[in-house]
C-alpha positions as CSV (number, residue, x, y, z in Angstrom):
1,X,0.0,0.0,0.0
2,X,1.2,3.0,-1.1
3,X,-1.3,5.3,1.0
4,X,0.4,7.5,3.8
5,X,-1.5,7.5,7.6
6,X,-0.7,10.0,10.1
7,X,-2.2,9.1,13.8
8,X,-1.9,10.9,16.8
9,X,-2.3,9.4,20.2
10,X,-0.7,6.2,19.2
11,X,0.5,5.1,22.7
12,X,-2.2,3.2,23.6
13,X,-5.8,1.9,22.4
14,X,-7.4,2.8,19.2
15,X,-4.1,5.0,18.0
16,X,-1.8,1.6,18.6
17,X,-4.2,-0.6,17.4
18,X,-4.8,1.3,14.4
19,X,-1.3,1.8,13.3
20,X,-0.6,-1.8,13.8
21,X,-3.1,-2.9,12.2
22,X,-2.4,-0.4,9.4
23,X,1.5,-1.8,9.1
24,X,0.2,-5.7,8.6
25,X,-2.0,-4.4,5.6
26,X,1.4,-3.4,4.0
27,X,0.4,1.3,4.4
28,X,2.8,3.5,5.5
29,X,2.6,4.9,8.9
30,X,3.6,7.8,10.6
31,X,3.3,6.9,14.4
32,X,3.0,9.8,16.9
33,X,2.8,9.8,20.7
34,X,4.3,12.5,23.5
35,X,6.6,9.4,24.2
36,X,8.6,8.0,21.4
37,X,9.8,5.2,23.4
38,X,6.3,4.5,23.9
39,X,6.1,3.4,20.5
40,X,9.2,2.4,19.7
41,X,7.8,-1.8,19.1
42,X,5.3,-0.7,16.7
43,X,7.5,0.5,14.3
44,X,10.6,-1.6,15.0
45,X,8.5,-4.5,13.5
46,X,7.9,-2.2,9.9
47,X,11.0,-0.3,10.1
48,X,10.2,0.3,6.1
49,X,6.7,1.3,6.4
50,X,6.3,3.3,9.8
51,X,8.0,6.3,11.4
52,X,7.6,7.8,15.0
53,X,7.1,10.9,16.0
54,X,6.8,12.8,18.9
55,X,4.3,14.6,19.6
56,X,1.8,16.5,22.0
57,X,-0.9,18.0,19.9
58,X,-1.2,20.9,22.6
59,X,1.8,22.3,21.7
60,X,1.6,24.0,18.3
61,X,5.4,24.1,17.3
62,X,5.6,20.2,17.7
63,X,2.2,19.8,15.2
64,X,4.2,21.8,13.2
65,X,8.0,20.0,13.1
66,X,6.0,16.7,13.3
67,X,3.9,17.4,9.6
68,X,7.2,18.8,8.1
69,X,9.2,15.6,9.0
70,X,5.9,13.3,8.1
71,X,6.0,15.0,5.2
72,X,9.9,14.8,4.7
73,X,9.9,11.0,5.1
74,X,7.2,10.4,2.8
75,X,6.3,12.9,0.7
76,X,2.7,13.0,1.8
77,X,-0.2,12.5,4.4
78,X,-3.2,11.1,2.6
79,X,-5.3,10.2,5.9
80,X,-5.1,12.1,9.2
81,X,-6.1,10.5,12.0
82,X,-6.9,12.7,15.3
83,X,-6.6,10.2,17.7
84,X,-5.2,11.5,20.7
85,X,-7.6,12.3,23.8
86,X,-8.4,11.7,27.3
87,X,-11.9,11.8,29.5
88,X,-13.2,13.4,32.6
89,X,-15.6,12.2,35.1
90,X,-17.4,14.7,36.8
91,X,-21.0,16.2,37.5
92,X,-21.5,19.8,35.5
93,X,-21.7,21.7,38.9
94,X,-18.6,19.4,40.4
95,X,-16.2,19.8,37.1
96,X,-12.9,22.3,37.9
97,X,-12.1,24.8,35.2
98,X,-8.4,23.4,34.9
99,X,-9.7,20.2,34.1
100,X,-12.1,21.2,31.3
101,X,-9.7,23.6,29.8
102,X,-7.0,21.1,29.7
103,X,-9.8,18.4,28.3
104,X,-10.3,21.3,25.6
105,X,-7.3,21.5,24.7
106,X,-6.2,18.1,23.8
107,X,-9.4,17.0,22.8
108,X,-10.6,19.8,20.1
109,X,-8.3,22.4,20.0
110,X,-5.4,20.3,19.4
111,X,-7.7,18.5,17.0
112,X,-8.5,21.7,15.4
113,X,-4.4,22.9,15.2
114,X,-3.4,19.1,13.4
115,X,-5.8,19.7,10.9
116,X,-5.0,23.2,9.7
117,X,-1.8,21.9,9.5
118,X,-2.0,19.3,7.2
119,X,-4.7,20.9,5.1
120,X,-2.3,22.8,3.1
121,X,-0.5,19.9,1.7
122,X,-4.3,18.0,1.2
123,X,-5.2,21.1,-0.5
124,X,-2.4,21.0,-2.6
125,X,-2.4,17.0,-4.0
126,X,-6.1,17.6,-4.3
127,X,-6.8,14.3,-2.3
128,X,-6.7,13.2,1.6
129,X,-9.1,11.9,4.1
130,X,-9.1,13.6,7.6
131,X,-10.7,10.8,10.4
132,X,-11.6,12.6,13.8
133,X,-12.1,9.9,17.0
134,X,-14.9,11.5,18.7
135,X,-17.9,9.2,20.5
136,X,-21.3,8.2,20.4
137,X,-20.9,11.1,23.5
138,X,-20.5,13.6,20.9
139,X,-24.0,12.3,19.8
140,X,-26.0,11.5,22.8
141,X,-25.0,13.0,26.5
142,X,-24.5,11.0,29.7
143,X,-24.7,12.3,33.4
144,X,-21.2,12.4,35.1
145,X,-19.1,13.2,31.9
146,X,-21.0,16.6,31.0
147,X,-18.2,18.5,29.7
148,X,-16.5,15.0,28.1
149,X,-20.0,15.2,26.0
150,X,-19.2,19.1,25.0
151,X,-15.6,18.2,23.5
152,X,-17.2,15.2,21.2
153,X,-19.6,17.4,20.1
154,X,-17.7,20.2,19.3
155,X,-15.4,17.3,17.4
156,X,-18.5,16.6,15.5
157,X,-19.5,20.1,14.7
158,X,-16.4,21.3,13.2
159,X,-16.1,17.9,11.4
160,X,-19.6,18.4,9.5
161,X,-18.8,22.0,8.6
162,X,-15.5,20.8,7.5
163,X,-16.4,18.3,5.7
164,X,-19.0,20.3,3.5
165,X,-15.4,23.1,3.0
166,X,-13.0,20.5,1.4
167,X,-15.3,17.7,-0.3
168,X,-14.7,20.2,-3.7
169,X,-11.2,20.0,-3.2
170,X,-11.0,15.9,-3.1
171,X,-10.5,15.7,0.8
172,X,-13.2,13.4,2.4
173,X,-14.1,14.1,6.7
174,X,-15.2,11.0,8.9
175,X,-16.0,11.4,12.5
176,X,-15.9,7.8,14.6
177,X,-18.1,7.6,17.4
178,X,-17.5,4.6,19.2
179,X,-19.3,3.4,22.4
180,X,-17.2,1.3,25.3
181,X,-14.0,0.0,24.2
182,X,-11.3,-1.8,25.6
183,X,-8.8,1.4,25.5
184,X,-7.3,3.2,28.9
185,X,-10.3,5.8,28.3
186,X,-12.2,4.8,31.4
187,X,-9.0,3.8,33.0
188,X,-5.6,6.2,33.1
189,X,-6.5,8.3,30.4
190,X,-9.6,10.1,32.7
191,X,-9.4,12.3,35.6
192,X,-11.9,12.3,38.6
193,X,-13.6,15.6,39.8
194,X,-12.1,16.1,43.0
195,X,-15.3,18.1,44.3
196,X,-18.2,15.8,45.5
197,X,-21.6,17.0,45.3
198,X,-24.0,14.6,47.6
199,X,-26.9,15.9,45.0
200,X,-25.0,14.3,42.4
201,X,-24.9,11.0,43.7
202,X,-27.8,9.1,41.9
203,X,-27.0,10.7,38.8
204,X,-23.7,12.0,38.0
205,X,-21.3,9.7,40.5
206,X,-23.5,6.5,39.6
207,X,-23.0,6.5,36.0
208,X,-19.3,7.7,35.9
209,X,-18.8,4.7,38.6
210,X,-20.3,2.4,36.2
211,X,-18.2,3.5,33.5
212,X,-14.9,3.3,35.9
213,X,-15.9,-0.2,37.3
214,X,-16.2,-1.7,33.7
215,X,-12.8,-0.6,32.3
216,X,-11.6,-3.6,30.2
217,X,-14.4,-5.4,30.1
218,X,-16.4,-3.3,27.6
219,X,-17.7,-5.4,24.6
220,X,-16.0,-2.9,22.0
221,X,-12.8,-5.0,20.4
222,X,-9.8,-2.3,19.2
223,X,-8.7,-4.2,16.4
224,X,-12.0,-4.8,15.2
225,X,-12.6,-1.1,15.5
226,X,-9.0,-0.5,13.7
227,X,-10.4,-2.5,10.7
228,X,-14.0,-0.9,10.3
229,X,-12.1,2.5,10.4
230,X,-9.6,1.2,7.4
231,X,-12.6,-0.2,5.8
232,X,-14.3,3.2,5.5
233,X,-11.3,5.0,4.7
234,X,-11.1,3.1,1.6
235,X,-14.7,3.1,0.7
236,X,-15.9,4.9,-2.7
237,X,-18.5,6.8,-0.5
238,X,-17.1,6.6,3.1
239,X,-19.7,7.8,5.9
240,X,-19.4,11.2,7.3
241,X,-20.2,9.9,11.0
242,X,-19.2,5.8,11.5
243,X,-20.5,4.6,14.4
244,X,-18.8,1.7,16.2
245,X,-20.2,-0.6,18.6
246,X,-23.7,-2.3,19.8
247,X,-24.1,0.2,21.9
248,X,-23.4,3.2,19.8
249,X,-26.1,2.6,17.4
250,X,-28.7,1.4,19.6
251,X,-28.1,5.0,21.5
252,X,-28.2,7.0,18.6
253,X,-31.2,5.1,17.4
254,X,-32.8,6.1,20.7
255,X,-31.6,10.0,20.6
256,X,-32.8,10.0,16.9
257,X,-36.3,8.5,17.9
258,X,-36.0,11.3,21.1
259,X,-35.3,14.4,18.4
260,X,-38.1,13.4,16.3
261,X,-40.3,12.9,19.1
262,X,-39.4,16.6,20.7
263,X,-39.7,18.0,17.1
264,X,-42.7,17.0,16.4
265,X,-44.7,17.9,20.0
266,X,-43.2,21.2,19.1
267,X,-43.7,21.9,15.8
268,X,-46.9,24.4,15.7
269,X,-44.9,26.5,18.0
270,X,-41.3,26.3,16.1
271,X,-43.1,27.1,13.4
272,X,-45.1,30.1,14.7
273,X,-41.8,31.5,15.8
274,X,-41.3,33.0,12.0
275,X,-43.0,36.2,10.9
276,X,-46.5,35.2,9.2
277,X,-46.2,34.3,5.6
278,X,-47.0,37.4,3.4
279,X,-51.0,36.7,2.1
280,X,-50.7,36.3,-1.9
């Protein structure tokens, strides 16, 4: 394969299981993490085919040195994967500011920063594929990981207006929302509030403790996911928004049933909102 991946947040979970998987297929990889060493096995086992990088997507100046040398190794990114991320469990009222911002920061903004820096060279070969890792919590919300749910769907946001900016040019937008995985996501890669609301017991703390207390035993396979994800990538009409896992889709069934639902109820008074239609 002669098609060139970049991935971000390859240390762990989807990002390592994507680039591996990506190397056995016979692609070219470009394999980032803040830790080079972290990834050091992946591409000792390609040395042909893959290339690490470091890389921490909040700092702007290492996006930057880390798409030149991408670029300087092999000539071109055709697919951009913005891996990299991390959760936080915490009731709206009970989140701290630092937290959030620093959530925000990796999450989207960094996000945000990889892709205007390998647009230009996208824009220029008239061709590329940009994949943002978001979730099905960028589609339907969940007590306890409130401003979690605002990153993914600010992720998908920016991904659909994106995608409706460069589809002219030849570069194609997914956005993957998966439900529980097998990745560090419930595990090291999520903070806890420290503040603890009694109020939020029932509702915020019971649901982020059932997320914590099935770390590693969700249903949702990595490699599996790395596969689908390769699979769309290469499809003549690849989805805008690929939803991975059981539970995913049954959720976003649900929320779609819920929208139409609320719509509908509502409708006489959305539409009486406008001014009245002009008599003819």
């Amino acid at each position: 394969m002669n098609k060139v991946w970049f991935i971000t947040g390859c240390s762990t979970g989807f990002g390592r299981a994507l680039a591996t998987e990506l190397l056995q297929q016979g692609y070219n990889v470009v394999v980032t993490a803040r830790k080079t060493k972290d990834v050091e096995d992946i591409v000792a086992a390609h040395p042909d085919k893959a290339v690490a990088i470091q890389l921490d997507v909040t700092k702007k100046a290492e996006i930057a040195a880390a798409v030149e040398k991408a670029l300087e190794h092999f000539g071109k990114i055709d697919v951009l994967v913005n891996n990299a991320g991390i959760g936080y469990f915490g009731a709206v009222e009970e989140s701290e500011e630092e937290e959030v911002r620093r959530m925000f920061e990796i999450n989207f903004f960094g996000l945000g920063n990889m892709i205007n820096a390998v647009l230009p060279s996208m824009r220029k070969q008239k061709s590329g594929h940009i994949v943002n890792v978001a979730s099905v919590g960028g589609l339907v919300s969940f007590p306890g990981i409130g401003y979690y749910n605002a990153t993914k769907y600010a992720v998908d946001g920016l991904s659909e207006s994106l995608s409706k900016e460069v589809a002219h040019l030849g570069i194609k937008v997914t956005v993957i929302c998966p439900s529980g995985f097998r990745t560090d996501w419930a595990g090291r890669s999520a903070n806890n509030t420290k503040v603890q609301i009694a109020d939020y017991a029932p509702s915020a703390r019971q649901n982020s403790d059932t997320i914590r207390s099935n770390s590693g035993l969700q249903p949702g396979d990595p490699i599996r996911a790395a596969k689908a994800i390769i699979k769309a990538v290469e499809a003549e009409n690849p989805p805008l928004r690929l939803l991975l896992g059981v539970a995913a889709l049954k959720n976003a069934r649900i929320k779609l049933d819920l929208l139409k639902a609320n719509y509908d109820a509502w409708a006489e008074t959305t539409e009486g909102a406008d001014f009245p239609a002009e008599s003819k």
